[in-house]
N, C-alpha and C positions, 0 to 999 in steps of 0.2 A: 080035750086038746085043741080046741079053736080058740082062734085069738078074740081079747077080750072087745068088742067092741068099745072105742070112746080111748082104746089103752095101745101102748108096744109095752114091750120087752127089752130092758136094757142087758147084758153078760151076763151080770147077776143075776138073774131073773126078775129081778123086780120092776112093776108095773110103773109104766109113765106114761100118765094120761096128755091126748091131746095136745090140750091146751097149753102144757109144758113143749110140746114137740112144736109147736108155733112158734113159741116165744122164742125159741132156738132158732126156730129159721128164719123171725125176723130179726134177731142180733146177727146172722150170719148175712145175709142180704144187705144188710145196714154198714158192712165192715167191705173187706178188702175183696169178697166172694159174692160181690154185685153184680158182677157177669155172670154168676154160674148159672146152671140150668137145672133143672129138676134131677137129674141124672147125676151130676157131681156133688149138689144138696145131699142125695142121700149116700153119697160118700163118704163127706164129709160128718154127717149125723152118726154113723159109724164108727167114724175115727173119733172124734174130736167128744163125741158123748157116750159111746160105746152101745147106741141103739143098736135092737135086731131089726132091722125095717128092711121092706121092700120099696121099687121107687115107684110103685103104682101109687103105693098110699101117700107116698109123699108128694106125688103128681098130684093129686085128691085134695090134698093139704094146702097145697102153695095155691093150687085154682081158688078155693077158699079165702085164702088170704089174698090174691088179686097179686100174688107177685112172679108169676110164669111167665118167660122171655119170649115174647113175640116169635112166631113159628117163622123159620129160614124163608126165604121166597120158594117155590119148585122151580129149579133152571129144565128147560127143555133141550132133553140132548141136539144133537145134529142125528136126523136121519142114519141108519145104519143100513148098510149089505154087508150080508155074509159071506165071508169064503166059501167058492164052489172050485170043484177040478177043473183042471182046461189044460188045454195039450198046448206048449211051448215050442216054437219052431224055428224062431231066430232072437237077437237082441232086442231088446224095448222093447218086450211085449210084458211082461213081467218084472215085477220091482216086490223085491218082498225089504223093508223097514223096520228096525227094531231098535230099542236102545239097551245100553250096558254100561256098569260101573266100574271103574278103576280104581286103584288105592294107592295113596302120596304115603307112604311109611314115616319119612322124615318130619311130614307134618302133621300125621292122622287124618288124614281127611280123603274124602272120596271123590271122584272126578264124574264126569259124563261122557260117552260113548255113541253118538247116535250111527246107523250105519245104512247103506243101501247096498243091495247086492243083486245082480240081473242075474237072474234064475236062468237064463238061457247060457251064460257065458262063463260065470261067477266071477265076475267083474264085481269089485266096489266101486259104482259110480258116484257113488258121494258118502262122505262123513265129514261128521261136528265131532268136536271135543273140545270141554269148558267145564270151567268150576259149578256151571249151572247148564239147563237143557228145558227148555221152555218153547211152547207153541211156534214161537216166531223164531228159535232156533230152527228147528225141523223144518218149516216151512222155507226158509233160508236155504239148509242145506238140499233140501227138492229139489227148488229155485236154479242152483249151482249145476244140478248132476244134470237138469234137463236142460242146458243153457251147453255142456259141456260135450252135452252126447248128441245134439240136435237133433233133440225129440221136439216135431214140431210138423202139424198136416200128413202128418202120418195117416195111412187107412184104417188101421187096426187100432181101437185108444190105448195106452199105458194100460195096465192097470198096477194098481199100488198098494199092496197086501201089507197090514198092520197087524199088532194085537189091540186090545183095548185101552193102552194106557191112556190119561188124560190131556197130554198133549196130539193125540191123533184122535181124540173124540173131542175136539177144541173144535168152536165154529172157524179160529183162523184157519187151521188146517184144510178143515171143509169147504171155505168158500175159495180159497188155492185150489184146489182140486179139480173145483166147479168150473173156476174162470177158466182155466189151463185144461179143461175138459179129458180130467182122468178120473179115471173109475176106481174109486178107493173102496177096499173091503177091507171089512176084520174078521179076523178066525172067531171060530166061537170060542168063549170062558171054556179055559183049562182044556184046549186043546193045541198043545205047541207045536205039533207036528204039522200042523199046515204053514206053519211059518218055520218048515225045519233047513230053508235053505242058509237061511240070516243068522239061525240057534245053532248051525254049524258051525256058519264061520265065527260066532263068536265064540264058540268053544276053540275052535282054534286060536283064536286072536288071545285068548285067554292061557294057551296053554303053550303055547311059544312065544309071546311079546308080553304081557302083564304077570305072569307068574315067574320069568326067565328073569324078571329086574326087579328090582328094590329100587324104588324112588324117590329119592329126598324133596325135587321141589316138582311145582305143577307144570314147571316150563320143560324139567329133564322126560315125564312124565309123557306131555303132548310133542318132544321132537322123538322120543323112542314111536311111539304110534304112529306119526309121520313118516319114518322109517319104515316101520313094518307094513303100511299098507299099499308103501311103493313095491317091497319087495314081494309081499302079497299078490300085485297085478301085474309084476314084469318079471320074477323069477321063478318062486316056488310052485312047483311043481306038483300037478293036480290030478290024483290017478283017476277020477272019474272022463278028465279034457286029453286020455290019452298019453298022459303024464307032461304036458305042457302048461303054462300059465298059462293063467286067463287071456291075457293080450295076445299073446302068438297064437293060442287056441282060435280067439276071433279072426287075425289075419291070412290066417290058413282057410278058414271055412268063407271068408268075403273072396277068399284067389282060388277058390273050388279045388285045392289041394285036397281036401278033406271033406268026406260029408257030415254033416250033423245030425244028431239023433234027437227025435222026438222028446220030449221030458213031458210027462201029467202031474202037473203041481197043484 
């Protein structure tokens, strides 16, 4: 039952040596599948000839023949911290950051979401929303919430809790962080619940504003989210803040009508 040395196996069973599975792969390289890589070559040797092959042998094959696509560069990430607990005791001390998708019905298409929410107040102090969400979005919308909340010479740094996606493992992101001397962490892989303040609220943003409307274009789309994230910080009512919104929640606890209570995020 071992494979023949010098041979594959095509459906049929029948034996196809080698030097026939070269010549395959240099018509295929030769043609429109000049980009491909050893991985999709033996895709293609599958589909298109009906080989049984593995892509090791076909790695094997192409080394041979001298036509394997030069190895990607290694990018090195940006340094990482992990999410650890810590006790929450007023505003700006914590920033948890997340993104989320929307859906244009009228057009099929999908939108972007990115959001901040202060763990201490549950305040959105800053969101994007765009047909795209890229490094220098996120960085942007940071830019915005910390400009707007004046965080700035503070005693205590930010800190700015992420998951791992690839716009918050970007070097932009990272050297914003640096300059602006805040302390960014990610949760570890597959553990959402450290970022469950952000996973909340977009479950709710989800399930009172993005699922509550059918939207035909991208602009009806971004004035409805406009809407809700006002009403989000100045009306709706938040049973964990005592049942007040966010905003009056803060201005009761800054005029000491109110104490506040510890959070461990």
């Amino acid at each position: 039952g071992r494979p023949i040395p010098g041979y594959s196996r095509n459906t049929d069973r029948r034996l196809v040596p080698d030097a026939r599975i070269k010549t395959c792969l240099r018509q295929l390289v030769q043609g429109r599948h000049h980009a491909s890589g050893y991985k999709k070559l033996t895709e293609l040797l599958r589909q298109k000839y009906r080989l049984v092959i593995n892509k090791k042998k076909v790695y094997r094959l192409c080394k041979e023949l001298g036509i394997l696509l030069p190895k990607r560069p290694i990018r090195h990430p940006v340094p990482r911290k992990i999410a650890r607990n810590q006790v929450v005791t007023g505003p700006n001390q914590l920033w948890q950051m997340d993104i989320k998708y929307g859906y244009v019905a009228g057009l099929d298409r999908h939108f972007y979401i990115a959001s901040i929410i202060d763990v201490f107040d549950r305040r959105i102090v800053g969101y994007h929303r765009g047909k795209s969400c890229h490094a220098k979005d996120v960085v942007q919308t940071l830019r915005k919430a910390l400009l707007r909340c004046h965080v700035h010479g503070q005693e205590r740094p930010l800190v700015i809790r992420t998951d791992n996606g690839p716009q918050f493992k970007s070097k932009e992101f990272y050297e914003y962080c640096r300059q602006m001397n805040l302390e960014h962490e990610r949760i570890p892989n597959k553990l959402p619940d450290k970022n469950a303040y952000i996973e909340s609220f977009h479950s709710i943003l989800e399930k009172e504003c993005l699922s509550w409307n059918c939207f035909e274009t991208f602009e009806q789309a971004f004035e409805e989210v406009d809407r809700f994230m006002d009403f989000y910080n100045t009306e709706r009512l938040h049973g964990s803040l005592k049942y007040l919104p966010p905003k009056k929640y803060l201005e009761l606890i800054n005029a000491g009508a109110i104490q506040p209570k510890k959070i461990v995020a």
